[in-house]
N, C-alpha and C positions, 0 to 999 in steps of 0.2 A: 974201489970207485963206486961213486955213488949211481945208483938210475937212473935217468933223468925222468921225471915222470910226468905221461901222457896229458893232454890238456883237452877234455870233451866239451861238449857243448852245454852239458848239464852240470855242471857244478856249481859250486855254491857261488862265484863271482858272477856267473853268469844271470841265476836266481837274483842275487842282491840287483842286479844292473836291472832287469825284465820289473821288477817288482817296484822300482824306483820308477821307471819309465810308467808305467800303469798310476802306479798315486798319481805322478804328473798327472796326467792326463784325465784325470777323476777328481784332481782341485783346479782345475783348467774348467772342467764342464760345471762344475758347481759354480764357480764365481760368473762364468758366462750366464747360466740358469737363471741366479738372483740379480744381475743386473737386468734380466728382460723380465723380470716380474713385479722391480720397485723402482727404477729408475728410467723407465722407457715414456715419456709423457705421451698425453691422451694425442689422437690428431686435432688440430685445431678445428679443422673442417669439421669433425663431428661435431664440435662445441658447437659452432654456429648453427649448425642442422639442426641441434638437439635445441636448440632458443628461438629459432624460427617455429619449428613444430609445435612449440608451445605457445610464440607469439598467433598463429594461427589458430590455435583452440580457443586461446581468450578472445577472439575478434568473430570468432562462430560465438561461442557464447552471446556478445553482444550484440553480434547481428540479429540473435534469434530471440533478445531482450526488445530486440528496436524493432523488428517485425509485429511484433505482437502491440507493441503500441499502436504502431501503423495499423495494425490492422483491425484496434477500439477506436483510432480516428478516423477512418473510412467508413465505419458502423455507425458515430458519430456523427459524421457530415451524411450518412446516407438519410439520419433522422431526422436532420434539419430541411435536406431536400424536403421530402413529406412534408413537414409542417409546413416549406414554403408555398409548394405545391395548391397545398389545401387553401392558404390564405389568397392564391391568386385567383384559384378558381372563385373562391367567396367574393372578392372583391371584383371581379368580372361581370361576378352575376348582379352584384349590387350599381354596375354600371350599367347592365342591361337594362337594371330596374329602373335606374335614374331615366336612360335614354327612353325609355316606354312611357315613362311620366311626363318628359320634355315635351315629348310628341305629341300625348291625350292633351296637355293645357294648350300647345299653339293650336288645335286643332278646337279646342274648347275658344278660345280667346279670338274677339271679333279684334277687326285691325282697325275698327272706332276706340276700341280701347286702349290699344296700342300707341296710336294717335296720341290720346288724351295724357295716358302716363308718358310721353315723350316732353309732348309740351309742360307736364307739371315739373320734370326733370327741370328742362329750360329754366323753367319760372323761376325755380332752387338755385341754379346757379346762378342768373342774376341776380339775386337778392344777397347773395353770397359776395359779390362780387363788389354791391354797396355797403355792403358792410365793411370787408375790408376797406375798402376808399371811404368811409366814415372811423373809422377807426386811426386809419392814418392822417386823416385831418386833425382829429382832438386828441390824438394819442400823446406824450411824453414824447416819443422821438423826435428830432426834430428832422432828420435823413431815413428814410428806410434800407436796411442791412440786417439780413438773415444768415446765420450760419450757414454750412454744406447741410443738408438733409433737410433744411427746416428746424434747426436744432437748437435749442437757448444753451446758456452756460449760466453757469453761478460763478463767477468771477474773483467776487471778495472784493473787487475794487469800488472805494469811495467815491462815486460820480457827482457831481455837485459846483456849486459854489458861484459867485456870479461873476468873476473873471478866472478862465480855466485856461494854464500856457500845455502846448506837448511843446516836450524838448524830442527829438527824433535823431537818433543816432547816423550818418550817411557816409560815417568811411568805409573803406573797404572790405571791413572786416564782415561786415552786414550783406555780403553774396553767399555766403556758405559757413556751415558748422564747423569745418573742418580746414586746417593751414592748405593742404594742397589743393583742395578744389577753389582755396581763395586766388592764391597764386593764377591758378590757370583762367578763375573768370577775369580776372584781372587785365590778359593778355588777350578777351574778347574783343568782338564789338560792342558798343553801347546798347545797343538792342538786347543782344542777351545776356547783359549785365542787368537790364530793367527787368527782364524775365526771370532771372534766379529766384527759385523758388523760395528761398530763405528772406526775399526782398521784396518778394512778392505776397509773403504772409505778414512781414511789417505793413506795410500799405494799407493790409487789410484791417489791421488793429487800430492803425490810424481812422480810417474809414468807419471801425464799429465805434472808436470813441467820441468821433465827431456825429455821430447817427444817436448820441444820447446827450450829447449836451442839452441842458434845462433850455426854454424857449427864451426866456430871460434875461439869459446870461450873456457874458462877452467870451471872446476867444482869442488865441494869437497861436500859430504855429513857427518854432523855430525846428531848424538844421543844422548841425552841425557836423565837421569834421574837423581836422585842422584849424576851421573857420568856424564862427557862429553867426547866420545871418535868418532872415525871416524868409520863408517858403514864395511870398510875394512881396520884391525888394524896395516897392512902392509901401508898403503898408507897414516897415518897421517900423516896432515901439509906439505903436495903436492897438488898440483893442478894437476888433471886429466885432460885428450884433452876430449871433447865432439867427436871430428871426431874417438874416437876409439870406435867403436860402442860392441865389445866383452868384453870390462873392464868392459863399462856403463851398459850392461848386467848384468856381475858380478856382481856389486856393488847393481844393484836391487833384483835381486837375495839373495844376502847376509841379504838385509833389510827383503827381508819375512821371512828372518829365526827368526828373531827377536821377543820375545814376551814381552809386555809393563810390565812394575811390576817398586815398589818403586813410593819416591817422587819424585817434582820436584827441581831442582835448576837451575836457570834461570843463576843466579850468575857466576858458571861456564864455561856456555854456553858462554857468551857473552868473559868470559876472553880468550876461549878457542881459541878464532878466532883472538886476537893478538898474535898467536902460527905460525899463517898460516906465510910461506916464503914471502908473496905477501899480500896487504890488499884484502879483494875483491871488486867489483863492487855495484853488490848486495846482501843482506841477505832475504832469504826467513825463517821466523820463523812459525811453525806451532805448537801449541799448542793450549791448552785448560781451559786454567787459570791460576791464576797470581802464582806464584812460593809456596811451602811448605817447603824449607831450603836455608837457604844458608852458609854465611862460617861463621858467631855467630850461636848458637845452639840456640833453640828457646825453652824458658823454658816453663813445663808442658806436658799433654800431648796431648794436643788439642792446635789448633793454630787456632787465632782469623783473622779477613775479617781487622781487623787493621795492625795487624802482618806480615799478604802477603804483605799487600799495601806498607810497610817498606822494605819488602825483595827486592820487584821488584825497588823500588826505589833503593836501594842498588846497584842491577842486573844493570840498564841503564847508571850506573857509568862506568860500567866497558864496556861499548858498543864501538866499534869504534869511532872517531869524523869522520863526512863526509861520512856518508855509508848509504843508506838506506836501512830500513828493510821493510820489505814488511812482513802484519803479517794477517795469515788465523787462523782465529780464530773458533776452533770447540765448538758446544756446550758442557756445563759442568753446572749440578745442583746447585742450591747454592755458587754460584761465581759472584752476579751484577757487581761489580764493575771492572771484566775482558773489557768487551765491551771498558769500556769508555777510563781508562789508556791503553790498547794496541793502539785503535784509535790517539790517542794522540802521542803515540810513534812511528807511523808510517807519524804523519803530521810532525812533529818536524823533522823528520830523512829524507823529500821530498819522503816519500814511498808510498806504497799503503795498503787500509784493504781491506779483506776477510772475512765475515762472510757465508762461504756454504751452501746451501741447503741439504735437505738429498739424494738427485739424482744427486751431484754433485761428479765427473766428471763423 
């Protein structure tokens, strides 16, 4: 029979088992080891610490770039002070000097003298005074009308001729530059409809042009809108004397009473002046864009920048032959193609263009 033999704690299975167990646990601490040394990512929160820290060194640095500027234009302004300094005190002392001098001459200067260069002043301005009023006696003008300031203009327009017609534009388009302030004058009272400034500088043009007619010559003022009629409806299709200086009064007079409303019709304008007894000389046209009816009705109710172009064509039909028109063109919103065709009709016709300023006359 065989032994059965003992089983200790130290034998070789036991070895094999302990020794197994140990590797485990030493490729256990290895792969734990290298996953906290290659795969553990940074914290984010340092990222941002570590971008702030440096966004705050760049913003020292520039602060301590921009100081130093600041502080050659403090250095700067502190040297301008000084020199301002210095010029006031100069120019202070140079007032003293003045007031010291004031004071020795009235104290030097008898008040006989005083007197007498007063009265010589007088004397200057009277004589001054006749002159003017001789001037405007034998002058060219035949009305006197100064610009704002006292100001002349050079014009370019041909003044002349011995019967002179203005045609003068009075629809509504003639209260304002612009479609909506036309609209709202529109819906005024008459009053200050005559007041629009845009209507109130036509008037004035009308006024400088009648303030230069030749003494010689004749005159006729028409209006139109929709309508063409003469200014004073006693006196259609006559020619006026410029030398009657209380008609041509009247006749201005009459036009401020005037307040712009309605279309334009250019069409009639132009026939209206083969009506006159006489051709005339010259035609002064002043409007503000190319016509809105004429003698076809214009179908719809809007009328297109091709449509005018048609009417006005139409309108130069019926123009005189051999007349020039002389054409002051005021501004008007949405009208391009005004400028080019009046220009045109004014070279064709040997006249002159006008495009005003806003301080003109």
């Amino acid at each position: 029979m065989r032994t059965r033999r003992l089983l200790t704690p130290f034998s070789l299975s036991f070895l094999d088992i302990m020794s197994c167990g140990f590797g485990s646990v030493v490729l256990l601490f290895l792969i734990i080891k290298h996953n906290v040394d290659t795969n553990v990512p940074i914290p984010t929160d340092t990222r941002d610490q570590t971008a702030e820290v440096m966004l705050l060194e760049e913003e020292i640095v520039e602060g301590k770039r921009n100081l130093a500027k600041t502080r050659n234009t403090i250095s700067e302004i502190d040297e301008q002070l000084v020199v301002a300094q210095g010029m006031a005190r100069r120019i202070m002392e140079k007032i003293q000097e003045t007031r010291s001098l004031a004071d020795q001459l009235s104290e030097t200067t008898s008040s006989v003298e005083l007197d007498r260069l007063k009265l010589n002043i007088k004397e200057l301005e009277e004589q001054k005074k006749q002159l003017q009023e001789e001037v405007r006696e034998t002058g060219d003008n035949v009305r006197h009308l100064v610009g704002e300031g006292n100001r002349e203009y050079l014009t370019g327009l041909k003044l002349g001729g011995k019967r002179i017609l203005i045609l003068l534009d009075v629809s509504g388009s003639m209260l304002d530059d612009t479609i909506v302030n036309i609209i709202r004058f529109r819906n005024m009272r008459d009053g200050l409809k005559r007041n629009a400034p845009k209507w109130v500088q036509t008037l004035r043009m009308v006024d400088w042009l009648t303030a230069r007619f030749p003494r010689d010559s004749q005159y006729q003022i028409y209006v139109f809108n929709t309508e063409t009629r003469a200014v004073m409806p006693g006196l259609a299709g006559k020619w006026l004397d410029v030398g009657n200086k209380a008609e041509l009064n009247s006749v201005i007079e009459a036009l401020g009473k005037i307040v712009p409303e309605g279309g334009t019709n250019l069409e009639r304008a132009f026939a209206a002046i083969g009506k006159l007894r006489h051709k005339p000389d010259n035609v002064y046209l002043i409007t503000d864009g190319l016509p809105t009816q004429g003698s076809r009705r214009v179908r719809g109710v809007t009328i297109t920048g091709k449509q005018r172009l048609n009417l006005f064509t139409r309108a130069v039909k019926q123009a005189p032959a051999n007349v020039p028109v002389n054409v002051i063109l005021t501004p008007l919103e949405g009208d391009p193609d005004a400028a080019y065709v009046y220009w045109r009709l004014a070279m064709s016709t040997d006249g002159s263009f006008l495009i005003p300023s806003e301080d003109w006359p």
